[in-house]
C-alpha positions as CSV (number, residue, x, y, z in Angstrom):
1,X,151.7,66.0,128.7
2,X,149.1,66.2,125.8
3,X,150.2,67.5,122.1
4,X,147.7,70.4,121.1
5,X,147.1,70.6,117.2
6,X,145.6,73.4,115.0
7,X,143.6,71.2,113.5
8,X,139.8,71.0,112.1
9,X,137.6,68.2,111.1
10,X,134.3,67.8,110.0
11,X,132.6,64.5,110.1
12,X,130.1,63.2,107.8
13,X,127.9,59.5,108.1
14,X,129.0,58.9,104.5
15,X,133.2,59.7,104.8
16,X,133.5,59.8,108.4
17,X,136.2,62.5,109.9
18,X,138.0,64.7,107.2
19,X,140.3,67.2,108.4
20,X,139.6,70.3,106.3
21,X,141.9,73.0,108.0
22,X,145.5,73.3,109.6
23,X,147.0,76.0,111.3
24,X,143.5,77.4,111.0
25,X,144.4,79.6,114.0
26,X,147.2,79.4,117.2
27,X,146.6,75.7,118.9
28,X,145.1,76.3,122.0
29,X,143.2,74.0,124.9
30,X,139.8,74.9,127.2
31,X,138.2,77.0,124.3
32,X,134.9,77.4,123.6
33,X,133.5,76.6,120.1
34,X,129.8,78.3,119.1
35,X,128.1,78.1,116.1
36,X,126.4,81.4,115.2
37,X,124.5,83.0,112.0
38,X,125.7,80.5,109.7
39,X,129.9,80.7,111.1
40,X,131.5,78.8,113.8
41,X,133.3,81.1,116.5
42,X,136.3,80.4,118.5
43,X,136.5,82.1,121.4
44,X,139.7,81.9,124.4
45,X,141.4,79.3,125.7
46,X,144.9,78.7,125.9
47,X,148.4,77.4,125.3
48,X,149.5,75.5,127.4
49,X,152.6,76.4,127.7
50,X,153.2,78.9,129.2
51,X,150.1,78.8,130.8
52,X,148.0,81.9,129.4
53,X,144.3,82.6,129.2
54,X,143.5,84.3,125.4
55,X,140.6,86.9,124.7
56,X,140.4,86.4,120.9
57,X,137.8,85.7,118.7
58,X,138.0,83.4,115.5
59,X,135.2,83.0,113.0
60,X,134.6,80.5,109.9
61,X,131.8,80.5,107.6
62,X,133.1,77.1,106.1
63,X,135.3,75.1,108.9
64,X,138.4,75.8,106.2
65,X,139.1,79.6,106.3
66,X,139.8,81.3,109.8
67,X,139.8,84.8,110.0
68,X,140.2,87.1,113.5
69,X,137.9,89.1,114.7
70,X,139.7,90.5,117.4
71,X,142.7,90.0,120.0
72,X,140.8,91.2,122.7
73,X,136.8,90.5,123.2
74,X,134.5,92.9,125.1
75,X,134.4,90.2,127.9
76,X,136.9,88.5,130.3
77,X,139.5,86.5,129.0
78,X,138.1,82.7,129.4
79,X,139.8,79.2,129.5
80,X,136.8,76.4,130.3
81,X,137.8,74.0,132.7
């Protein structure tokens, strides 16, 4: 079984990874991650247990603060496989 974190990291040539967030939002698995006018976007997935598919949508101007933008998108609930 794999261990799911709430983690983010950035990673730059000069430092190399640098976890800048925890508990940035519930830990989830088969998400999909977008970068979009200037924010990063998190969008479905899942825990993994129990096994659930989520519709929400998490956005971040800065990698460190996480903020909702809703519990249930205007589209299917997705997990990637």
């Amino acid at each position: 079984m794999f261990d799911f974190y709430v983690d983010v990291w950035s990673y730059s040539n000069s430092t190399g990874w640098l976890r800048v967030a925890t508990n940035a939002f519930p830990a989830r698995s088969s998400h999909v991650m977008v970068a979009y006018q200037n924010a990063l976007l998190v969008c479905g997935g899942g825990p993994t247990t129990p096994v659930a598919v989520l519709n929400d949508i998490w956005r971040s101007s800065n990698a460190i603060t996480w903020t909702m933008l809703t519990s249930a998108a205007p589209f299917p609930a997705y997990r990637a496989s």
